[in-house]
C-alpha positions in Angstrom: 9.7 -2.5 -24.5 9.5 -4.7 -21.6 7.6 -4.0 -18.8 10.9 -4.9 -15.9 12.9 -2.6 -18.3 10.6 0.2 -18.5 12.2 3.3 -16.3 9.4 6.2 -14.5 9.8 9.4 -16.4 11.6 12.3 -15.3 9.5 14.7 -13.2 10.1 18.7 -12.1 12.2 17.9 -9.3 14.3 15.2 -10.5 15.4 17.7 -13.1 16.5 16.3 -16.9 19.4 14.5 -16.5 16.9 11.0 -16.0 16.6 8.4 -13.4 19.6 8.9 -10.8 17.9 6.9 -7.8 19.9 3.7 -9.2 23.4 5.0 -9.6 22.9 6.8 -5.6 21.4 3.5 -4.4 24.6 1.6 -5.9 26.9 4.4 -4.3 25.7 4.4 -1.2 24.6 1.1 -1.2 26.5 -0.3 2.0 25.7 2.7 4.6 22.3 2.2 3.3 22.3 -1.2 3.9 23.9 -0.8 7.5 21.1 1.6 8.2 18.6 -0.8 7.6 19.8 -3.6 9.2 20.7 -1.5 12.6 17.3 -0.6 12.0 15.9 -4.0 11.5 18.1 -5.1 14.9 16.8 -2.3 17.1 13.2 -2.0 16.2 12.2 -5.1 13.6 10.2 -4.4 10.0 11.1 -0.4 8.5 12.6 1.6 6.0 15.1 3.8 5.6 14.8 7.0 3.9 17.3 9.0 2.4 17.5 12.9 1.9 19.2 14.3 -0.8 21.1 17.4 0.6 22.9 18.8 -2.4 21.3 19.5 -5.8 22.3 17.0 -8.2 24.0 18.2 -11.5 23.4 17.0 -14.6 27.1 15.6 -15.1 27.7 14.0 -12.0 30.2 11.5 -12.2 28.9 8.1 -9.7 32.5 7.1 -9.4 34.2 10.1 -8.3 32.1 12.5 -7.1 29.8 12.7 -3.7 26.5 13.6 -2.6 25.6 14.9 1.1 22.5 13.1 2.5 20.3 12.3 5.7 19.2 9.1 6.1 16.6 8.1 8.5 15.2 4.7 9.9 11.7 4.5 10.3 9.9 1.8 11.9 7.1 -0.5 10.4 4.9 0.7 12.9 5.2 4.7 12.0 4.8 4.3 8.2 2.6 5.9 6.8 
């Protein structure tokens, strides 16, 4: 196995249905980004940070279906 190909395992919260941060990343992927660079605009270096609302089932469907979550800007300066 490669090491760029190698994916984190599952843990207790994330449930069994494996590594769903990509597929909601790639969903969500232009509020995110606008987010970030509002962020970026207002206050310089950050992150944003994303809160997962609903509980995630096992046979979601990236494509169709929807999840509700807060997202949040955090300045460089209040990372911690």
């Amino acid at each position: 196995m490669k090491i760029g190909m190698m994916q984190p395992h599952d843990s207790v919260w994330q449930g069994c249905f494996g590594y769903w941060q990509k597929q909601f990343i790639q969903q969500n992927f232009l509020l995110i980004g606008y987010i970030a660079w509002n962020g970026y605009l207002n206050t310089g270096r950050g992150m944003v940070v994303c809160t997962v609302v609903d509980t995630i089932p096992s046979c979601i469907d990236w494509e169709v279906d929807t999840l509700t979550y807060d997202q949040v800007f955090i300045p460089q300066a209040q990372v911690g």
